[in-house]
Steps between C-alpha positions, in 0.01 A plus 500: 500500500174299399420131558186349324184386746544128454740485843243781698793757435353826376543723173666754621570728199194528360162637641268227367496083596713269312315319249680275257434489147378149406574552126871464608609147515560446865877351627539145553878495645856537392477102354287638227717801409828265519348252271389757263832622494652163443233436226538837353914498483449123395268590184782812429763274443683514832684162621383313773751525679520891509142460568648300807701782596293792471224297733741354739451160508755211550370309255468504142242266524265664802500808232424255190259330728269751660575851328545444105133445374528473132201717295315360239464771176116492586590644847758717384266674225204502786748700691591735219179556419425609895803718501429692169160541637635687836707676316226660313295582780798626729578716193219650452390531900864681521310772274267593688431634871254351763238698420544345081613830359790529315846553635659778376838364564440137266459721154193305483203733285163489653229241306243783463511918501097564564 
């Protein structure tokens, strides 16, 4: 079992000190994950009041309120733009090993032969 150093707790499974990786967006709390999800099922077409459902509330209107944020196409094109963009680099880091070479598993062909 491992635990991350923030609480004092140590890494257990691993032989070096937990370091987190500040390229990774860090967690702000389940209220931002619900209201992406309400935003997200909102912009797919799903009905409020499913939307109501699936998050638990007792209220239409707490749901409407606080967890539907409506996206403007700017943002949503920003955000497809971001995602392509990850996509490309997570494809091609899935390539290759830590050390850069190629994986022989991904079909990839190396860049050079010399």
């Amino acid at each position: 079992m491992f635990s991350d150093n923030r609480y004092g707790k140590p890494h257990l499974k691993a032989d070096h000190k937990y370091e987190r990786d500040n390229r990774i967006p860090e967690w702000h709390g389940w209220h931002a994950c619900r209201r992406g999800l309400g935003s997200n099922l909102n912009r797919l077409g799903v009905d409020d009041s499913v939307i109501q459902r699936i998050l638990r509330h007792s209220n239409v209107n707490v749901t409407q309120s606080f967890y539907i944020k409506p996206m403007d196409d700017e943002v949503r094109i920003a955000m497809e733009k971001v995602a392509a963009d990850f996509d490309a680099k997570t494809a091609a880091q899935a390539l290759r090993d830590s050390d850069r070479t190629v994986n022989p598993d991904s079909g990839a062909m190396p860049e050079s032969v010399n």
